[in-house]
PDB file of N, CA, C and O in Angstrom:
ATOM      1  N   UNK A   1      67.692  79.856  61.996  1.00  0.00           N
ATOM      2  CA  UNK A   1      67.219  81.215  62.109  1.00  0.00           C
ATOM      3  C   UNK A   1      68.031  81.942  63.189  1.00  0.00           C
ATOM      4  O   UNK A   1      68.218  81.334  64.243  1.00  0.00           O
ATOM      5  N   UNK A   2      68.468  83.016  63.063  1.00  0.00           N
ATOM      6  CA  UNK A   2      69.510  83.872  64.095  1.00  0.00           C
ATOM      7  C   UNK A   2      68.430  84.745  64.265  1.00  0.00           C
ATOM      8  O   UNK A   2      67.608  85.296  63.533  1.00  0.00           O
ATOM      9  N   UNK A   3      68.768  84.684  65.844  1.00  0.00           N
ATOM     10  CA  UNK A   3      68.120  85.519  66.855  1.00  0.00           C
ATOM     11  C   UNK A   3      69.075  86.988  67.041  1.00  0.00           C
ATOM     12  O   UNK A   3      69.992  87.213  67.831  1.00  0.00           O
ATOM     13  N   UNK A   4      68.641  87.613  66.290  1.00  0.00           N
ATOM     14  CA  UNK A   4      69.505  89.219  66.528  1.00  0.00           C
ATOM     15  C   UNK A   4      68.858  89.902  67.153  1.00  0.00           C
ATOM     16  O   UNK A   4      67.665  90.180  67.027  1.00  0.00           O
ATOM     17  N   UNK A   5      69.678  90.268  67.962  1.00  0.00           N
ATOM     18  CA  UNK A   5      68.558  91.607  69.350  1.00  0.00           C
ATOM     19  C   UNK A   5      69.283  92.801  68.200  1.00  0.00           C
ATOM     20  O   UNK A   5      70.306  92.675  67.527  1.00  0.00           O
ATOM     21  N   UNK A   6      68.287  94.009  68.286  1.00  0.00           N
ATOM     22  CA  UNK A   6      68.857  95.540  68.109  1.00  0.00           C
ATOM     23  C   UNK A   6      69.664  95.830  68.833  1.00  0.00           C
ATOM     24  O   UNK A   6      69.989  95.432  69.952  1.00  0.00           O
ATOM     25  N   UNK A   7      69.905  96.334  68.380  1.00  0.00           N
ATOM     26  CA  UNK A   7      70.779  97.678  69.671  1.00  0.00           C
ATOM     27  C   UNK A   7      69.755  98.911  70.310  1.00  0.00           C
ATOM     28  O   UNK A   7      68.847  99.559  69.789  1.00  0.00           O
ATOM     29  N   UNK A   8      70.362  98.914  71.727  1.00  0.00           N
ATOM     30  CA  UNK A   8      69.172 100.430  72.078  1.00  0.00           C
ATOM     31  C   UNK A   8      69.756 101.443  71.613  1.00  0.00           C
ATOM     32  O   UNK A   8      70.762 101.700  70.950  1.00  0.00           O
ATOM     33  N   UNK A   9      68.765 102.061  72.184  1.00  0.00           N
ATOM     34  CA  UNK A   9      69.171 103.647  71.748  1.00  0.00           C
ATOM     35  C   UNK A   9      70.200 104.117  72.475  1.00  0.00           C
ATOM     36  O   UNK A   9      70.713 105.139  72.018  1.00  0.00           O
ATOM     37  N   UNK A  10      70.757 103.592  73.675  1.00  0.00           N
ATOM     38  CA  UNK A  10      71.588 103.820  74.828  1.00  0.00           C
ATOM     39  C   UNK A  10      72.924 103.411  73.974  1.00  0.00           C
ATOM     40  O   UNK A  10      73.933 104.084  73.762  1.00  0.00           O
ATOM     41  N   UNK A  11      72.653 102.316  73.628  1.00  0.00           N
ATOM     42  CA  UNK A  11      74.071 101.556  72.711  1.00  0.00           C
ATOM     43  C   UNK A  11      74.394 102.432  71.965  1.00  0.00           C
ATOM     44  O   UNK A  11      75.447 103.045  72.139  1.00  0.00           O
ATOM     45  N   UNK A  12      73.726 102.644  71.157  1.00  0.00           N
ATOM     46  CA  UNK A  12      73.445 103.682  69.928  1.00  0.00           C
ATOM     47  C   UNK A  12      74.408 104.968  70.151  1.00  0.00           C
ATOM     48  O   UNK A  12      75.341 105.319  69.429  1.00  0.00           O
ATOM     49  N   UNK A  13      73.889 105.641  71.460  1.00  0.00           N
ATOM     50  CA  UNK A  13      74.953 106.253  71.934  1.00  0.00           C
ATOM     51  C   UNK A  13      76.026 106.604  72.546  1.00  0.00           C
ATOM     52  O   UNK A  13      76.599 107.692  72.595  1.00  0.00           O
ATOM     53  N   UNK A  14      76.388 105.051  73.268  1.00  0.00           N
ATOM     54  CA  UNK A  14      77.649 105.189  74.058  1.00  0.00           C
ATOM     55  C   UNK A  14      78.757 105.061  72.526  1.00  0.00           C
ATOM     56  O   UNK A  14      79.901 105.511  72.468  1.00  0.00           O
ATOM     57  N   UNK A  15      77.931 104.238  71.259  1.00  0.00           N
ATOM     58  CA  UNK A  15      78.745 104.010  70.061  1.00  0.00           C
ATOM     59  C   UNK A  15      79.139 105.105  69.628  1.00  0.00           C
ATOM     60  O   UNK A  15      80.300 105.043  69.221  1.00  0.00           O
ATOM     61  N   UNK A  16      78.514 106.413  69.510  1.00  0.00           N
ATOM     62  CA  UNK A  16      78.757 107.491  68.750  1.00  0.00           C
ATOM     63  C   UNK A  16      80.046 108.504  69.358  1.00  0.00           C
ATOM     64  O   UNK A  16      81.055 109.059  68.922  1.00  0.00           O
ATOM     65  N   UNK A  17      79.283 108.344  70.688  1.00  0.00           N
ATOM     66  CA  UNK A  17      80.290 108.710  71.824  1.00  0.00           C
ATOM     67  C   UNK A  17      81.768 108.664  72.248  1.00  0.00           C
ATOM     68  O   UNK A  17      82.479 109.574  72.676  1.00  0.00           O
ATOM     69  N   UNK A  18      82.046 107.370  72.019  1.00  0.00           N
ATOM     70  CA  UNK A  18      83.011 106.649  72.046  1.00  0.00           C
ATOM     71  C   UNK A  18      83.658 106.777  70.675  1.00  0.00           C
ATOM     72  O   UNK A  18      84.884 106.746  70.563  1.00  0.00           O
ATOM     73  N   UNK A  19      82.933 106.904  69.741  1.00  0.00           N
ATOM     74  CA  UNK A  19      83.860 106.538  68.315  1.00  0.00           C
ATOM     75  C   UNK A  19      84.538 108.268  68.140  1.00  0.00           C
ATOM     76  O   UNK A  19      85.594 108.597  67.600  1.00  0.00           O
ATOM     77  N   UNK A  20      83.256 109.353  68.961  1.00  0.00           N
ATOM     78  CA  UNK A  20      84.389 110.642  68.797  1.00  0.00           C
ATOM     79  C   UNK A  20      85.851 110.559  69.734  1.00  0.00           C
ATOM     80  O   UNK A  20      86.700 111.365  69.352  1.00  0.00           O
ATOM     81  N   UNK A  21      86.095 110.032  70.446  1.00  0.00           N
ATOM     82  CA  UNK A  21      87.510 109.313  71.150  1.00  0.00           C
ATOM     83  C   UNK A  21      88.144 108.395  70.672  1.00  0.00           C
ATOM     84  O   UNK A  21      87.570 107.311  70.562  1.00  0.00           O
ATOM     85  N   UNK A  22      89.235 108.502  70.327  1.00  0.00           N
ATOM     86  CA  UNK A  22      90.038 107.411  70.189  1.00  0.00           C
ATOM     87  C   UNK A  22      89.906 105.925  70.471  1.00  0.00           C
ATOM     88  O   UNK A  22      90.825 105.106  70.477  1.00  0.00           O
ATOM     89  N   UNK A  23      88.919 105.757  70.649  1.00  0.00           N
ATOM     90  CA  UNK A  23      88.194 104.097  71.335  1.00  0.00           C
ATOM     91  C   UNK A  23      88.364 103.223  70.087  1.00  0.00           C
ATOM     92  O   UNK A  23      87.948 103.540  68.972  1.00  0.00           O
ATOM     93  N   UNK A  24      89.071 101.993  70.411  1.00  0.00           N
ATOM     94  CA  UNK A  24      88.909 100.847  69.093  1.00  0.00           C
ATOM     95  C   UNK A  24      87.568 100.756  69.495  1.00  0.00           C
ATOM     96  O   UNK A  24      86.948 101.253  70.435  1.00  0.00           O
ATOM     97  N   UNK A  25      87.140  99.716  68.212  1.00  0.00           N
ATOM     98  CA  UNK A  25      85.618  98.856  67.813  1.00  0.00           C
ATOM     99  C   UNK A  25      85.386  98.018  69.055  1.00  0.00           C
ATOM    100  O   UNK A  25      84.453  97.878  69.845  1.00  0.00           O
ATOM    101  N   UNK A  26      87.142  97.294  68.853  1.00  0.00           N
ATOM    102  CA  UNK A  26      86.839  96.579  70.468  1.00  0.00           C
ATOM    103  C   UNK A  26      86.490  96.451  71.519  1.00  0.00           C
ATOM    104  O   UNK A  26      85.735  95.641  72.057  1.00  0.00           O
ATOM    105  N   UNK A  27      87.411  97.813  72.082  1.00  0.00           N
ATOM    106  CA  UNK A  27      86.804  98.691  73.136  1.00  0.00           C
ATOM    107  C   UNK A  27      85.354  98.706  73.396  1.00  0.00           C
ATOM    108  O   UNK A  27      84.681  98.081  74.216  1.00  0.00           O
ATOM    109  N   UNK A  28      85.007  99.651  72.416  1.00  0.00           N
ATOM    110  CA  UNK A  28      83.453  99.772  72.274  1.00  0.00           C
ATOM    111  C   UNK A  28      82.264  98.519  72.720  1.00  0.00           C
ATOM    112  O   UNK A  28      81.401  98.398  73.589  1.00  0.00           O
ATOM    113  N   UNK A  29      82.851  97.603  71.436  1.00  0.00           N
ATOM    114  CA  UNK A  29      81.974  96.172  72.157  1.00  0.00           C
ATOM    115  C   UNK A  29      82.197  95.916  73.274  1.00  0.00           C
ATOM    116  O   UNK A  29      81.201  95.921  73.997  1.00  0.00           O
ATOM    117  N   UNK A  30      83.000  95.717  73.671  1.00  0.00           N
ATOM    118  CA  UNK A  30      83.033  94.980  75.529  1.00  0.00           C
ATOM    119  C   UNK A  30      82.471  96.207  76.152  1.00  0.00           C
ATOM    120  O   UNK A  30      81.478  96.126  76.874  1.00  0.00           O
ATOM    121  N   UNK A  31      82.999  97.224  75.932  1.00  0.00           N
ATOM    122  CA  UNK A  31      82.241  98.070  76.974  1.00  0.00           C
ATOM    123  C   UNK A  31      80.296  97.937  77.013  1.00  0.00           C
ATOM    124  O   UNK A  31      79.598  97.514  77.935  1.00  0.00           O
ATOM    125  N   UNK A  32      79.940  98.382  75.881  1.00  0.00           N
ATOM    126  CA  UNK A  32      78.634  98.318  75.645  1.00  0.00           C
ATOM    127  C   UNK A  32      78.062  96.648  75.775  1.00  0.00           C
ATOM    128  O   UNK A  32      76.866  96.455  75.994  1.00  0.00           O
ATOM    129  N   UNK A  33      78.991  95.525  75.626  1.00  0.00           N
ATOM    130  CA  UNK A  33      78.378  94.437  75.888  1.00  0.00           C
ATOM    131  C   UNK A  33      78.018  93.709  74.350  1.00  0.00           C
ATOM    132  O   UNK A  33      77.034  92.970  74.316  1.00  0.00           O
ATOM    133  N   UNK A  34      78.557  93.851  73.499  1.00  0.00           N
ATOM    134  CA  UNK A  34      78.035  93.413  72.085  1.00  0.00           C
ATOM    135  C   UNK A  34      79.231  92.918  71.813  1.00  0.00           C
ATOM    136  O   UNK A  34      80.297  93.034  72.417  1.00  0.00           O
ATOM    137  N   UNK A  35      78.875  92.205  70.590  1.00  0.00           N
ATOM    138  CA  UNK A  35      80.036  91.508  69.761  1.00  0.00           C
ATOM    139  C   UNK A  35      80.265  92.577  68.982  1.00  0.00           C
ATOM    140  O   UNK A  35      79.462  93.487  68.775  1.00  0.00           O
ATOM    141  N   UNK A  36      82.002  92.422  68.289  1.00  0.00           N
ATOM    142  CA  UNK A  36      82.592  93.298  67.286  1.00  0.00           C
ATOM    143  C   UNK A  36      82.137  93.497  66.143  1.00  0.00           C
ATOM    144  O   UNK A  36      82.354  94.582  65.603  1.00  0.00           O
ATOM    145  N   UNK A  37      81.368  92.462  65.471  1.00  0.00           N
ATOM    146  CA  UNK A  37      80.879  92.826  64.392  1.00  0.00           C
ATOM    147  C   UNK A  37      79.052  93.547  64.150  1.00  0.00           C
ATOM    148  O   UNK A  37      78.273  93.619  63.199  1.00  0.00           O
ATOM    149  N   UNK A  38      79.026  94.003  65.750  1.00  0.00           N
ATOM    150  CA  UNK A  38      77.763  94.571  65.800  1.00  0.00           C
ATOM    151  C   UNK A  38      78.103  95.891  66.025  1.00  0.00           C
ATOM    152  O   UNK A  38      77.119  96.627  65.951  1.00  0.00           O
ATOM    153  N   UNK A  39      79.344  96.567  66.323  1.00  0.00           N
ATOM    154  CA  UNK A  39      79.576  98.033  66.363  1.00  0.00           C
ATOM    155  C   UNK A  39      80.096  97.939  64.978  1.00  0.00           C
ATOM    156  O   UNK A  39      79.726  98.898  64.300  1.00  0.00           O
ATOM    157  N   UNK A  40      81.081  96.805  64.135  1.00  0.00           N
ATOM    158  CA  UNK A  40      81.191  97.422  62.684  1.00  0.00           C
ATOM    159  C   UNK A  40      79.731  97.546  62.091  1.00  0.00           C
ATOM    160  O   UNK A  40      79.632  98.547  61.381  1.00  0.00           O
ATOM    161  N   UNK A  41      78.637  96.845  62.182  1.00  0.00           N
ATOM    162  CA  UNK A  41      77.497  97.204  61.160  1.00  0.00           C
ATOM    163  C   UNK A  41      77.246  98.906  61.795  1.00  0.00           C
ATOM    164  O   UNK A  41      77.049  99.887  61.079  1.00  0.00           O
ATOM    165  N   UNK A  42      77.304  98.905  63.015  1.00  0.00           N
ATOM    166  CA  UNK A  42      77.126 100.269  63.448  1.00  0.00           C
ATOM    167  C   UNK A  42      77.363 101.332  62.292  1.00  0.00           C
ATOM    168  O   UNK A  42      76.738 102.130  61.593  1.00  0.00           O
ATOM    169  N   UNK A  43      78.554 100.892  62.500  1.00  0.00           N
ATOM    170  CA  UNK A  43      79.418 102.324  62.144  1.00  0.00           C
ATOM    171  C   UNK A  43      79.330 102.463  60.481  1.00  0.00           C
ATOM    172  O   UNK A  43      79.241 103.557  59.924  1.00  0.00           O
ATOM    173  N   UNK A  44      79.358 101.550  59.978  1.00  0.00           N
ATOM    174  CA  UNK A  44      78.774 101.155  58.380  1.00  0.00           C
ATOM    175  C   UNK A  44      77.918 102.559  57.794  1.00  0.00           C
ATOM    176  O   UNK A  44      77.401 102.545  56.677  1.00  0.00           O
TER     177      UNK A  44
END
């Protein structure tokens, strides 16, 4: 069974934030603290 935390609402928006800038996915994750394939479902 995988233990998936949400994302906050804070995440939520440093993601939106960031994706209007030139910021890779990468970027994004380390900054906010998540793995890469939790800003791609993001952005999905």
């Amino acid at each position: 069974m995988s233990k998936y935390q949400r994302l906050t609402r804070e995440q939520r928006y440093t993601i939106e934030s960031l994706t209007r800038q030139p910021c890779s996915q990468e970027f994004i994750a380390r900054t906010i603290g998540v793995h890469l394939p939790s800003v791609g479902r993001e952005l999905k």
